[in-house]
N, C-alpha and C positions, 0 to 999 in steps of 0.2 A: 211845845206841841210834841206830842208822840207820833212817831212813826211808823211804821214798817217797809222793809224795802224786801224784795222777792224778784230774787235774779236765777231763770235757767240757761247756761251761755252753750254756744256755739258745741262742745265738748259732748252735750247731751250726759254730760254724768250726774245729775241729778238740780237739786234745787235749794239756792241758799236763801239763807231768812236772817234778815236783820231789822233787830227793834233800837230807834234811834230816839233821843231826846232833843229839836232842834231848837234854839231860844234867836230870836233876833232877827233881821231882814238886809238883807243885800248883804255885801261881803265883810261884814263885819257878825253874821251870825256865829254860833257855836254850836258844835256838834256831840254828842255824847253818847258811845255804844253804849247800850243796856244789856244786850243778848243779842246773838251769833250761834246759827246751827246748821246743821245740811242736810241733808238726805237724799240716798241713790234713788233715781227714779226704778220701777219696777223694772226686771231685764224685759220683759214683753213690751211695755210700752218704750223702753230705752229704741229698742228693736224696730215698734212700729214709728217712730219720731226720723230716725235714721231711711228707711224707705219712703217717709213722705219729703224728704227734709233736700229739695232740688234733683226730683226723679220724676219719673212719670208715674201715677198715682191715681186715683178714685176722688169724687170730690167729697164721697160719704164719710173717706178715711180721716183728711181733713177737720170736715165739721164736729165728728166723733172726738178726734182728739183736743181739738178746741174746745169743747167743754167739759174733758176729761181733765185736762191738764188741770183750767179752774178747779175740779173738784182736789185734787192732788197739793196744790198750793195751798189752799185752804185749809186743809190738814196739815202741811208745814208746817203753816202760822200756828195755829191751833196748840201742834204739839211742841213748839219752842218755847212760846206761852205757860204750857205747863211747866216744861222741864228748868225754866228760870221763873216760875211761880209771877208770871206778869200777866193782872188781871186781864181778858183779850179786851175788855171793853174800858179801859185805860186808853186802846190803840185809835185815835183820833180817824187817819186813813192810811192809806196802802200806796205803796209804787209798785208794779209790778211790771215785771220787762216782757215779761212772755218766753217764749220757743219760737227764736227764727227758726223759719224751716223755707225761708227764700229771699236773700236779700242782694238787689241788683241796682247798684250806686251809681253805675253810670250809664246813662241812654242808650237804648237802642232800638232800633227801626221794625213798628212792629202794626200791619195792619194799619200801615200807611201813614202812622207815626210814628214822633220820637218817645220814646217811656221810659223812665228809672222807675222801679219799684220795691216795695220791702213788704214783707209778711212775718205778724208774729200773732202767735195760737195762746190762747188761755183765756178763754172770754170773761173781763171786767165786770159783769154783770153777773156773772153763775159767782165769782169770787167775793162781791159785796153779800151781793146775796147771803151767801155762808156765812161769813162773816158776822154779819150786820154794819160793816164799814168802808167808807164813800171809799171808791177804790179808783185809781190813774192807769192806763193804758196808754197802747198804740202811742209810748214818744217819739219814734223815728219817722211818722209819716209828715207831721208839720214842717219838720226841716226838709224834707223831700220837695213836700208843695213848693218850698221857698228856693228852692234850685240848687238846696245841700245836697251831701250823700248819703243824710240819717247816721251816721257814723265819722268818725268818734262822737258820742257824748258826754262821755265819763271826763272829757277834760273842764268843763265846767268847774266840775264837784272835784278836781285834781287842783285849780288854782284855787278854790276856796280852800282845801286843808292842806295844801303843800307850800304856797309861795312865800315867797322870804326874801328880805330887804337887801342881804347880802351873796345867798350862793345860788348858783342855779341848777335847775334841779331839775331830774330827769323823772316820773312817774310811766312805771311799765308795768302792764298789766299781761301777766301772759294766762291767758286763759285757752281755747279751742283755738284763738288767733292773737296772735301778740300786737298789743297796741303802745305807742307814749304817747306822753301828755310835756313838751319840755315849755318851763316857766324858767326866764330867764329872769335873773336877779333884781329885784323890785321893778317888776313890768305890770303893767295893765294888762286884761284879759285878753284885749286884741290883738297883743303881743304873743299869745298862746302861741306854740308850734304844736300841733298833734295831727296824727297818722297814722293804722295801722302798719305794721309793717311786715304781714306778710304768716307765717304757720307760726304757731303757737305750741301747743299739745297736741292740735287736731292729726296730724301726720302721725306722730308717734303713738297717738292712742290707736290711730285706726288700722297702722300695720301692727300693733299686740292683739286688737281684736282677730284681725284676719289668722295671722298665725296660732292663734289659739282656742280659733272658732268660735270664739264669743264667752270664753270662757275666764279669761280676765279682759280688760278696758284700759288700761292705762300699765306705764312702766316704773310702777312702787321704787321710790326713792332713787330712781335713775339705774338701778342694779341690772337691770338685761342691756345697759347700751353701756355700763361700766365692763360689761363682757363681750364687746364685741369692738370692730375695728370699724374708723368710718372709712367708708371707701372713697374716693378723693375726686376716681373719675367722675361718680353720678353728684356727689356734692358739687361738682364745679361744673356739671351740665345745669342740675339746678339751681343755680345761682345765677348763673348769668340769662333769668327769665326777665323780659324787660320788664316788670313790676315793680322790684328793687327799685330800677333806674328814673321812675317815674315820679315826675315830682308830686309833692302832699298841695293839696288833701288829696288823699284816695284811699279806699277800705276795701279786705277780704272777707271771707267768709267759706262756705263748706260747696261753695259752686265752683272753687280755684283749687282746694286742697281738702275734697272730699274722696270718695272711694276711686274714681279714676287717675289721680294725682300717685295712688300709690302703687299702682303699674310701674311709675319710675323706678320700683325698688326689685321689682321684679329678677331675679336669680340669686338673689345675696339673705345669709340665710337672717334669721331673728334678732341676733345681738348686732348683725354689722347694721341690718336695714334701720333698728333702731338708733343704733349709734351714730348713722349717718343722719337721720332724720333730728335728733337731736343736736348735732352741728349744724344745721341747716339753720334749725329757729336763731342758736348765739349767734349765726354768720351772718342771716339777714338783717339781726337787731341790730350787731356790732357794725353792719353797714349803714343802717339806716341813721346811725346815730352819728357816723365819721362823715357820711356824707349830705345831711339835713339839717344836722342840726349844731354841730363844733363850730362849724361855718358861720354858726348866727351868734351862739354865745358860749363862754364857757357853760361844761358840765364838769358840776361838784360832786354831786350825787346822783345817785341812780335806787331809787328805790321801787322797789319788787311787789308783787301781790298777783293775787292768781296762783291756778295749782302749781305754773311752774318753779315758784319762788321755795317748793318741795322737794326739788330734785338736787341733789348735791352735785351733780355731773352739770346740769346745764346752770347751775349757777357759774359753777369752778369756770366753764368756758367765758360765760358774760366776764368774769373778773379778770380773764385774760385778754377781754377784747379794752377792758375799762381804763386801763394805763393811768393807773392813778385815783381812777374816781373811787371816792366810799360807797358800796354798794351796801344798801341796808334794805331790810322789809319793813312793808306800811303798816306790821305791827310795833313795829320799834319808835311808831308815833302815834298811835292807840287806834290804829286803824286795821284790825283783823283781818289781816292778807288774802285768808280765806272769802271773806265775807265782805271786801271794799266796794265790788258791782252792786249787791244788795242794798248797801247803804249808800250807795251814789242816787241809785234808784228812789230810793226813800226821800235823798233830799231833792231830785229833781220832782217828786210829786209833790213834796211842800212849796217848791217854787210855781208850780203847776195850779194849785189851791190857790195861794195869793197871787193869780194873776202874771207871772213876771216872768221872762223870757229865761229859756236855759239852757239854749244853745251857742255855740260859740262858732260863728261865722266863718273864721279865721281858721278853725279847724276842721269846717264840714263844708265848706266852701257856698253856703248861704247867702244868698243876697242881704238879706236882713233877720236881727233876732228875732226869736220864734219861743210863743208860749204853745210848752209840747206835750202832748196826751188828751188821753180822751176821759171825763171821769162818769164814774157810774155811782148813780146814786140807789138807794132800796126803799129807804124808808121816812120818816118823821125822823130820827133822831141824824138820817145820813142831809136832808134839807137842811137841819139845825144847824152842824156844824159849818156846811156848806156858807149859810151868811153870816154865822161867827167871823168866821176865818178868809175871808175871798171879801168882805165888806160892799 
């Protein structure tokens, strides 16, 4: 079956698109990129995603961009399609992750209850629509209902393409927020360890935005924090935030390490604040990993995906935290570093299609597994498939 996966993460730099070829069911399926592409979202919408994305807000602003978004993904696909010549209507259905722009893992006391909740924008239906194909949403709200924390997902689709009879293996995604997925050597899925663990990119992107007033986004190949010095005091005030210390599952997001978070950098100029913020993400992961997860099983490998696995600076650090381990990227196993959410995405809406849970309990702290998303249907040919493939 054909796929698509359409992941916009946490980072707000735009929107990746992965066309996948899935054959087979349960953990013996197979996977096959076809094509892999991205695109910056518009700087006005990057802008307005950023003021709705855990602030006080409009609910017009909201609604606007939830169907905005749809139309923008749509056109992703669309133009991926062309640029690797794949007919769109070859593409069976759609995973698409959406635009968190609010996501609140653990309870809290609200109007005389208890509430976790999660929000993400790109309405399923404006994007079938477009399209003409059945299309999957909203997967983090079912593990929520199930007493998860919506987060991690991607370790699922991490033990389906990473695990292995003899080494164990660390899968890290560092995107807006850094997460792993650790699969100890021929383990069942229940065995999964995953967790966010803490800033990502989001930190370092959003002190280059500040200082450059919106004029670049991110710090290209790690070169402004290769110029500057981390400074040791604010690195070691933030480090010791009890988040680290907390045991998994638990997940961040841009309500922890959004534009308030980067007041802690406050007097130190561009290259140190980045420099620091980039030691911050190696020191969380290389904590999270010494203290969650060594403990449970060896780590052999550590493999990378997400933009950070771009930065030659914040690799160079992971390899000093690594003592030993082979650090590689998840394209060095045909899994396009770039584009791995997308195609996790893709294959959690084929498990989503045939009915079948795709949550990992173990990781999201679920009472039980959970078939996750919501799907949208358009037309006669989106019913067809529909009881082709769900029977």
């Amino acid at each position: 079956m054909r796929v698509a996966g359409i992941m916009s993460g946490t980072s707000l730099d735009g929107i990746d698109v992965a066309v996948i070829e899935v054959r087979g069911r349960g953990w013996a399926k197979r996977v096959e990129t076809l094509a892999a592409s991205s695109r910056p979202y518009p700087k006005q919408v990057r802008q307005a995603l950023l003021e709705i994305s855990n602030a006080q807000t409009h609910t017009a602003y909201i609604s606007r961009l939830n169907f905005l978004l749809a139309e923008l993904y749509a056109e992703a696909l669309i133009s991926c399609c062309q640029e690797h010549k794949i007919p769109l209507s070859s593409i069976e259905l759609i995973g698409s992750h959406g635009q968190t722009i609010f996501h609140e893992g653990e309870r809290v006391r609200y109007l005389g209850r208890s509430v976790a909740s999660t929000l993400q924008i790109g309405d399923g239906s404006v994007l079938a629509e477009r399209t003409g194909i059945p299309t999957v949403t909203d997967f983090r709200t079912a593990d929520m209902a199930a007493g998860g924390k919506g987060a991690p997902l991607v370790p699922y689709v991490d033990y389906l393409l990473f695990r292995h009879a003899r080494l164990g293996r660390v899968a890290l995604n560092i995107g807006g927020i850094a997460n792993v997925t650790a699969i100890p050597p021929g383990a069942g899925p229940e065995s999964v360890i995953a967790f966010d663990t803490g800033p990502g990119n989001m930190v370092m992107d959003g002190l280059v935005s500040r200082f450059t007033g919106g004029r670049k986004t991110f710090d290209k190949d790690g070169k402004l924090a290769a110029r500057g010095k981390v400074n040791k005091e604010v690195l070691e005030r933030l480090c010791r935030d009890s988040f680290y210390r907390k045991v998994p599952p638990k997940t961040a997001g841009r309500e922890q390490y959004g534009a308030e978070f980067l007041k802690a950098f406050g007097g130190l100029s561009m290259p140190d604040a980045v420099a620091t913020a980039t030691a911050l993400t190696a020191a969380t992961i290389g904590y999270a990993i010494d203290r969650f997860i060594r403990p449970r099983m060896p780590v052999d490998e550590l493999i990378v995906s997400g933009g950070g696995a771009r930065n030659p600076l914040l690799m160079a650090y992971l390899a000093s935290y690594g003592r030993g381990v082979s650090i590689r990227t998840s394209s060095e196993y045909g899994i396009d570093s770039d584009a791995k959410e997308a195609i996790a995405f893709a294959i959690l809406a084929y498990e989503t299609l045939h009915k079948q849970p795709s949550n990992l309990p173990a990781a999201t702290g679920a009472r039980h597994p959970a078939i996750l998303g919501k799907l949208s249907l358009t037309n006669s040919r989106g019913q067809e498939l529909y009881s082709k493939h769900s029977g």
